[in-house]
Wavefront OBJ file of the C-alpha trace (Angstrom):
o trace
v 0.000 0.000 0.000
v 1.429 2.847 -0.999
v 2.449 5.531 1.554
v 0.624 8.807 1.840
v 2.478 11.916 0.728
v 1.327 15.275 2.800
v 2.549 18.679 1.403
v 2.934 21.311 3.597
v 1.098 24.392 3.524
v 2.942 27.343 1.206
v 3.087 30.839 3.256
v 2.070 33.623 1.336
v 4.619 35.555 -0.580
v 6.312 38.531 1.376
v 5.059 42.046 0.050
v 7.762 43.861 -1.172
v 8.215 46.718 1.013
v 8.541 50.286 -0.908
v 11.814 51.964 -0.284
v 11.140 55.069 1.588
v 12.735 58.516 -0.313
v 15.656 59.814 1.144
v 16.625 62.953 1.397
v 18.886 64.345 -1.718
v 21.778 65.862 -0.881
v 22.964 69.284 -2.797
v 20.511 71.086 -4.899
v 16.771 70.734 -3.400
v 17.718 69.327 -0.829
v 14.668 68.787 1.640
v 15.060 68.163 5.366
v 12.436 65.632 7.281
v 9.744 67.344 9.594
v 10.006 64.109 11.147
v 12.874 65.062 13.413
v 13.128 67.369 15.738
v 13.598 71.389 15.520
v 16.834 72.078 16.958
v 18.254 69.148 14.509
v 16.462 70.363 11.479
v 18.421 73.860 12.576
v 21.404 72.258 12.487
v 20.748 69.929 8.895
v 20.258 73.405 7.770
v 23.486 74.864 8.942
v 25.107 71.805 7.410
v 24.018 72.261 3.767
v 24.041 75.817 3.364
v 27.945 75.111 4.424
v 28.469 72.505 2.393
v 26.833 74.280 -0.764
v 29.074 77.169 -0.027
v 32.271 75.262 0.304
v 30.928 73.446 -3.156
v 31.167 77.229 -4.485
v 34.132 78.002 -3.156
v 35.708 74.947 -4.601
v 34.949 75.511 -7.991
v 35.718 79.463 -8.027
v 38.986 78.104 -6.746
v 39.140 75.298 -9.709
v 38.199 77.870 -12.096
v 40.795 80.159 -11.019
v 43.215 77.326 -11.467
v 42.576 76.751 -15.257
v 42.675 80.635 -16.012
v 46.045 80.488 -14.087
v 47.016 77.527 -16.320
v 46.581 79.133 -19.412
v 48.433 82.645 -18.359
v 51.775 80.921 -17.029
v 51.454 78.498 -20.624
v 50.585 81.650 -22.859
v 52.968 84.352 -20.857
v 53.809 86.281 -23.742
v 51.940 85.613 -26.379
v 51.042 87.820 -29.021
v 47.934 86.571 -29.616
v 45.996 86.629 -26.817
v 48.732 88.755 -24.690
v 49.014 85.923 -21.924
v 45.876 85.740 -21.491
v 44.838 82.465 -22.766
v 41.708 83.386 -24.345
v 40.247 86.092 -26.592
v 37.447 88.510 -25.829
v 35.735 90.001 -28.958
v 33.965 93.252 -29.126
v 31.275 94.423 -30.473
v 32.389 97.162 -33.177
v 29.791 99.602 -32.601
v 29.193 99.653 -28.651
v 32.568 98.532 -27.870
v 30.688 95.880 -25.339
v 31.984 92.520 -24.917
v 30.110 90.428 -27.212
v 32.087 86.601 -26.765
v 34.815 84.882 -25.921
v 37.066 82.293 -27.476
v 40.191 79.824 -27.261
v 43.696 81.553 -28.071
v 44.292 79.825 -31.567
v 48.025 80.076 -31.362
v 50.412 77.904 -29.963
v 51.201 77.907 -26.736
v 54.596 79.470 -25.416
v 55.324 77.004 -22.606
v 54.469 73.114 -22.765
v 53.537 73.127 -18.721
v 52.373 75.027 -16.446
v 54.124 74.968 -12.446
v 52.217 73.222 -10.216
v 53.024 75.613 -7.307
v 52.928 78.438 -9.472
v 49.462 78.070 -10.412
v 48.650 77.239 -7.053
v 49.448 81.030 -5.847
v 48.234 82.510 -8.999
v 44.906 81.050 -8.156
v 44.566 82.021 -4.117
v 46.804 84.959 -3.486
v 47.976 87.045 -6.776
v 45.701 90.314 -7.891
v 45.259 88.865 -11.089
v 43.633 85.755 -9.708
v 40.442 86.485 -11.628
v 42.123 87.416 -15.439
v 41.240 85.675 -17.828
v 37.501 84.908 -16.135
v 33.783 86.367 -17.269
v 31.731 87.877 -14.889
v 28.114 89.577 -15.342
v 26.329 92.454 -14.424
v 22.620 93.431 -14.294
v 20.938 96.347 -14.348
v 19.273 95.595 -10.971
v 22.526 96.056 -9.444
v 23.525 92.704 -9.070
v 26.713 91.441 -9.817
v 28.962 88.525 -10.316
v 32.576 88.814 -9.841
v 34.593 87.492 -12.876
v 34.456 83.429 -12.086
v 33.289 81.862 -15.305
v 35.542 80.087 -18.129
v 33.443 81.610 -20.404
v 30.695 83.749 -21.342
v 28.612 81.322 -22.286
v 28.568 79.906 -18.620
v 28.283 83.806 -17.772
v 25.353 84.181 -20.212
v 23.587 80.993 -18.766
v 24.276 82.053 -14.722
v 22.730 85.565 -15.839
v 19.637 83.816 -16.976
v 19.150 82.310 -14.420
v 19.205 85.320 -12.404
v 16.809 86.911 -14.780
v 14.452 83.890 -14.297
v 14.595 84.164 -10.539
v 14.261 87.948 -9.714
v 13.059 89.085 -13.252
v 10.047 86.679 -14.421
v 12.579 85.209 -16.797
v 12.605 88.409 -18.954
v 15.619 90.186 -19.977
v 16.636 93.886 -17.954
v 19.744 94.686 -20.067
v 22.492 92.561 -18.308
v 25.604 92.040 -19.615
v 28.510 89.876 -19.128
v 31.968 91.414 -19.003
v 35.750 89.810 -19.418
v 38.679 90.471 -17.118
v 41.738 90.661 -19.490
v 45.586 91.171 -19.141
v 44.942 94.585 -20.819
v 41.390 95.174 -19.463
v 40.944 95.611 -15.934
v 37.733 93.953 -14.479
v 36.781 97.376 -12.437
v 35.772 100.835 -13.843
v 38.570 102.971 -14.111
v 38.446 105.226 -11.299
v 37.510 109.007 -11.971
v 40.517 111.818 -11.523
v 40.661 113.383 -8.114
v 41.060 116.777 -7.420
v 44.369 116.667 -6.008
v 45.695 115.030 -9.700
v 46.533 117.675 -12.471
v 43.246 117.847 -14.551
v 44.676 120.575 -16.941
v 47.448 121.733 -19.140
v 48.861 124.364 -21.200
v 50.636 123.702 -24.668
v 53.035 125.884 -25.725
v 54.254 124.158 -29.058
v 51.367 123.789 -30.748
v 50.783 126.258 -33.957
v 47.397 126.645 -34.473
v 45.284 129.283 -33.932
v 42.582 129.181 -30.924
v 39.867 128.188 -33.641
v 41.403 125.069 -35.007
v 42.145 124.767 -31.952
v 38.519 124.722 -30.359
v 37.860 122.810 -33.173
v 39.110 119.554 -31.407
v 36.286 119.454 -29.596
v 33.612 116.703 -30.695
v 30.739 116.733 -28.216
v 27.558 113.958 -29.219
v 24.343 113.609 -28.217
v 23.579 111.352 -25.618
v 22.089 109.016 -27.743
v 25.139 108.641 -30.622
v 27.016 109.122 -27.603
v 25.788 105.867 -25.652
v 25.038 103.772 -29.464
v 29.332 104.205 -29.417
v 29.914 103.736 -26.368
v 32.093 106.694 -25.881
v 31.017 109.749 -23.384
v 28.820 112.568 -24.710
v 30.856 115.267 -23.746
v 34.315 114.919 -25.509
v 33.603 112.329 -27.965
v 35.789 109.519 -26.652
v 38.601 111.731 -26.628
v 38.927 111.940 -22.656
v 39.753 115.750 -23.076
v 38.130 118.927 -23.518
v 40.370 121.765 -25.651
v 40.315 125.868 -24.767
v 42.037 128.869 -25.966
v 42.395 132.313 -25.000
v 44.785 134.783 -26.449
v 47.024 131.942 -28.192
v 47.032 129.838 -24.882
v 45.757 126.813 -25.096
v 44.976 124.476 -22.536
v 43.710 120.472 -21.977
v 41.750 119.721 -19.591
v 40.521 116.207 -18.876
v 36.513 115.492 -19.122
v 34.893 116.059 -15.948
v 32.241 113.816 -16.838
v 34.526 110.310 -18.071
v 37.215 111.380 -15.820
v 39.340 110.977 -18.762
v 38.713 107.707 -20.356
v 36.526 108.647 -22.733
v 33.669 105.706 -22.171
v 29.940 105.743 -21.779
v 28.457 105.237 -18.191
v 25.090 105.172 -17.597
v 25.213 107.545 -15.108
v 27.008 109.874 -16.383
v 25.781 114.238 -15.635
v 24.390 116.018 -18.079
v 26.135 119.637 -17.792
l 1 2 3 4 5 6 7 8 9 10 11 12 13 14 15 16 17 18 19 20 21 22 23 24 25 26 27 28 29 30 31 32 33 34 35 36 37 38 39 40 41 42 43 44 45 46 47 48 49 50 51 52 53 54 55 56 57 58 59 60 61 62 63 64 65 66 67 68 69 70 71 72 73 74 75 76 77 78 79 80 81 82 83 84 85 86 87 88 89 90 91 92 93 94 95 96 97 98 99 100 101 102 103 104 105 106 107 108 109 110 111 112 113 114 115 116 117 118 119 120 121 122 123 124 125 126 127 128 129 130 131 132 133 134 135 136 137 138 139 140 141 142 143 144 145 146 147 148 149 150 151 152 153 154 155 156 157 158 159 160 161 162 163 164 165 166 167 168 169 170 171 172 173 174 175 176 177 178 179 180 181 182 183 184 185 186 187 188 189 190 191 192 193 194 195 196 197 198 199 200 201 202 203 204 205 206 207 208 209 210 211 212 213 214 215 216 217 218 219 220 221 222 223 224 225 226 227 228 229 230 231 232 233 234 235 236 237 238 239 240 241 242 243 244 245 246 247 248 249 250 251 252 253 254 255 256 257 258 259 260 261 262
């Protein structure tokens, strides 16, 4: 007689359990309301310093490659050790892009220590970078490769206090030859004047120097209003004539926006 076979009941299959979300860590980062307020406080703290060091980091990496590319292009013709070229628009004179140095560069590697102290410590730290500028007066200190990463940060700025809608900002480039700063306006206690004795022509032709715009042609250049883009304003009296710098550039002959009418 055969033997009886018994089969033991099956158990039900366990339910897969879904994973609960974590928290993400960096951008959007959300902190539970599960724990308790003086720790949220402190998850807080935590981030914010860790997003800043994040910032910090890559300013500081940034740096680095513009350093890179001044100590391998020091002196060439080019780009004039910068390592990159900034055009201009011909018309405004504004920055209007940026590019790669197409020539050759002078040195084969850059010094490791060198670029190191160019990055953290030297005055030039920031040559060779893009910053932007909005009307709004915000502004970004030169820290982009690029200005297309300038362009896109300035967007985003746009889309966060603006409505995503353009105000007039621009991006500018810190070059060798360009300083990233306005040029600071003359002071009283520097010369603002002088008299030439050599010169031969007559007061009219001399006079005649002067090329004041309107503040429109004036601002479509990019040059001041007052003296043209010349930086100087020309007087004679009784065969003595005399330079004085604009009051209204300060001598450098550019457009500002807030520049007196007189």
């Amino acid at each position: 007689m055969p033997a009886k076979t018994t089969t033991a009941p099956r158990k039900p299959a366990a339910r897969r359990r879904k994973p609960v979300p974590r928290a993400r860590i960096g951008k959007g980062l959300s902190v539970p309301k599960s724990v308790p307020l003086h720790a949220r406080l402190g998850m807080r703290m935590a981030i914010l310093a860790a997003s800043q060091m994040d910032a910090h980091k890559q300013s500081v990496m940034t740096r680095k490659d513009a350093a890179i590319l001044r100590d391998t292009h020091e002196g060439c013709p080019t780009c004039h050790g910068n390592g990159q070229i900034f055009t201009k628009d011909k018309k405004t004179g504004a920055f209007s892009g940026s590019e790669p140095c197409p020539a050759k560069p002078t040195k084969a590697k850059a010094s490791r220590i060198k670029v190191a102290l160019a990055a953290r410590f030297s005055p030039d730290k920031r040559t060779g970078l893009v910053g932007w500028t909005c009307p709004c007066g915000k502004k970004e200190k030169p820290k982009f490769r690029d200005a297309k990463e300038a362009t896109k940060a300035l967007r985003d700025h746009e889309k966060k206090k603006h409505g995503g809608k353009s105000v007039g900002g621009a991006w500018y480039g810190q070059a060798v030859d360009q300083p990233g700063s306005e040029p600071k306006p003359v002071t009283a206690g520097e010369p603002v004047s002088k008299t030439d004795t050599t010169s031969a022509m007559t007061d009219e032709e001399w006079e005649a120097q002067n090329t004041p715009l309107g503040q429109k042609a004036a601002a479509t250049r990019g040059v001041c209003w007052c003296c043209g883009g010349k930086g100087a304003l020309y007087s004679a009296r009784n065969s003595q004539h005399t330079t004085t710098v604009c009051p209204p550039c300060g001598g450098t002959g550019k457009h500002r926006a807030d520049q007196p009418v007189t």
